[in-house]
C-alpha positions as CSV (number, residue, x, y, z in Angstrom):
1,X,-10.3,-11.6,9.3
2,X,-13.2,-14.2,10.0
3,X,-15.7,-14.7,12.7
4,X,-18.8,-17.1,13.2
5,X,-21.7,-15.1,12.5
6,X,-25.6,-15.1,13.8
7,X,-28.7,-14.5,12.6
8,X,-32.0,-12.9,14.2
9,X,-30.2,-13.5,17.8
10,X,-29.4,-17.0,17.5
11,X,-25.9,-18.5,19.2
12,X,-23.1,-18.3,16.7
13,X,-23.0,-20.9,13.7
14,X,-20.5,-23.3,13.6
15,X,-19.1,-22.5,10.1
16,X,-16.2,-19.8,10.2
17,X,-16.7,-17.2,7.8
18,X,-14.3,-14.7,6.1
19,X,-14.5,-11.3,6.4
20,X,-12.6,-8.8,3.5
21,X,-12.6,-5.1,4.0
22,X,-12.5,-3.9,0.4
23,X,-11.3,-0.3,-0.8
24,X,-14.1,1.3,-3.8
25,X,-14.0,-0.2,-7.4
26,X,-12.7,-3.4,-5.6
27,X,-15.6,-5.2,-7.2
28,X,-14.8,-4.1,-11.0
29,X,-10.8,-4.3,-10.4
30,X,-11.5,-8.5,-9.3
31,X,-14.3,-8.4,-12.3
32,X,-16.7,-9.9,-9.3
33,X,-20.7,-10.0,-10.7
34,X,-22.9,-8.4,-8.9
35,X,-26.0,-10.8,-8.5
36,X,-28.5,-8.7,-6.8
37,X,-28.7,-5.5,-4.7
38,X,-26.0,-2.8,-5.3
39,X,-22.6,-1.9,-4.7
40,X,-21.5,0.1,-1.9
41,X,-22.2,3.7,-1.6
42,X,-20.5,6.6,0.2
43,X,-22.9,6.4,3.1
44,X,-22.0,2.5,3.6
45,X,-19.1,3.5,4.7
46,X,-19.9,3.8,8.3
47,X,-20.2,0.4,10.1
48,X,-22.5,-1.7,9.0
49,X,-23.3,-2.6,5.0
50,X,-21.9,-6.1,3.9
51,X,-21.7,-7.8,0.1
52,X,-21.9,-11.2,0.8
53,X,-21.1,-14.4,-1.9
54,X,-23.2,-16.9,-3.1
55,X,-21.4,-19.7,-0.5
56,X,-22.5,-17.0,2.1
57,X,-25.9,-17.1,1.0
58,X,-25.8,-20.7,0.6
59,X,-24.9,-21.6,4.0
60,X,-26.9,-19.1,6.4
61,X,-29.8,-18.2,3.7
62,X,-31.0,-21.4,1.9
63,X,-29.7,-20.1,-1.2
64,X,-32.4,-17.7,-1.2
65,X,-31.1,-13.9,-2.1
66,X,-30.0,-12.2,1.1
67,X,-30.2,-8.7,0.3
68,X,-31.8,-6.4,2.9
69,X,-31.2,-9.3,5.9
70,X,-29.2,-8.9,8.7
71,X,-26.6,-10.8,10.5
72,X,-24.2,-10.2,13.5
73,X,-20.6,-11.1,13.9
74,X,-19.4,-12.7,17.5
75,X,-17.8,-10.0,19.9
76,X,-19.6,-7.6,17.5
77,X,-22.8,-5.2,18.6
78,X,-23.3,-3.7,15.5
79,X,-25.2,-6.4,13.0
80,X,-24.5,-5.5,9.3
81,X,-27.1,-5.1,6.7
82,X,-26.0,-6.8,3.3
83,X,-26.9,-4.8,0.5
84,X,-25.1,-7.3,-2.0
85,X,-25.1,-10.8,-3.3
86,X,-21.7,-10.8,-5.5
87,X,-20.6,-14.2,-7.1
88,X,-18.1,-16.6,-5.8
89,X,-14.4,-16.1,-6.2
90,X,-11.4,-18.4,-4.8
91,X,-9.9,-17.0,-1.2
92,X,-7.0,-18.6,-1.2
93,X,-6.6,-21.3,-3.6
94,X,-8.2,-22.5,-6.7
95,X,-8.5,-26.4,-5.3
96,X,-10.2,-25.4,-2.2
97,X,-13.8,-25.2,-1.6
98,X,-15.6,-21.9,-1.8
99,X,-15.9,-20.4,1.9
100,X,-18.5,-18.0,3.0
101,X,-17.2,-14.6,2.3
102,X,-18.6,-10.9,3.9
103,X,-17.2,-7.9,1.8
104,X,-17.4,-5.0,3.9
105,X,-15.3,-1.6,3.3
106,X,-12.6,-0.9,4.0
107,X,-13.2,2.1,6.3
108,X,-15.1,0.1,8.4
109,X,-12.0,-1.6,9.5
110,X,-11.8,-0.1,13.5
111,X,-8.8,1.2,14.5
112,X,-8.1,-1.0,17.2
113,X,-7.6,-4.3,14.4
114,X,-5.9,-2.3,12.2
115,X,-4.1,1.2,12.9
116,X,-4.2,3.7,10.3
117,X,-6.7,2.7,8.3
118,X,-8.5,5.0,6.1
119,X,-11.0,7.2,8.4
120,X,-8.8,6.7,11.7
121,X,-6.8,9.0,13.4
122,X,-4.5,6.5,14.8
123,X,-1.0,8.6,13.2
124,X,1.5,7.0,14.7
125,X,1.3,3.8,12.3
126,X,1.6,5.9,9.0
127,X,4.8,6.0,7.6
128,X,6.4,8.6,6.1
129,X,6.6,9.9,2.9
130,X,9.6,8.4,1.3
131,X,11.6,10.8,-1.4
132,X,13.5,9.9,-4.3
């Protein structure tokens, strides 16, 4: 996914940024530093905690660390808190340039984008159990 994102009310920004919903231990399975702030908890996992990459922090922050700011994605009402700067990792390709990149979990993926994901009751997109 990606969106343009906002901060403190302002219009969207004109650089697109990338959004990955991440399942736990993500971070240590990719070997991804943690910079500042934390991982995600258990009680992140209802909308709204973000790690964010250095290119992220970068672009919308100056640089400076992000941790405990706020930003808001467009079409969204719910702005997400980022509670960790993690370092920079391709996204798709070694030879491009590093984008700005929100981690957020995977349960926070809604239902309506993406049927069946963990914490959704949406059934009818879960396959069945195949046997052997």
């Amino acid at each position: 996914m990606n969106n343009f994102i906002s901060l403190h009310g302002e219009a969207p920004g004109p650089v697109l940024t990338y959004f990955l919903n991440v399942s736990a231990s993500w971070r240590e399975t990719m070997s991804l530093k943690l910079i500042a702030g934390r991982d995600f908890r258990p009680d992140d996992l209802t909308p709204g905690a973000a790690l964010v990459n250095e290119a992220f922090a970068k672009e919308y922050f100056n640089g400076e660390n992000p941790v405990g700011k706020s930003f808001l994605r467009t079409r969204a009402t719910i702005p997400y808190r980022i509670v960790g700067l993690v370092a920079d990792a391709p996204y798709r390709s070694i030879r491009e340039p590093i984008l700005p990149v929100a981690y957020v979990p995977f349960r926070q993926v809604d239902s309506a984008v993406l049927p069946g994901a963990m914490g959704t009751r949406a059934s009818s997109s879960v396959l069945p159990a195949r046997t052997l």
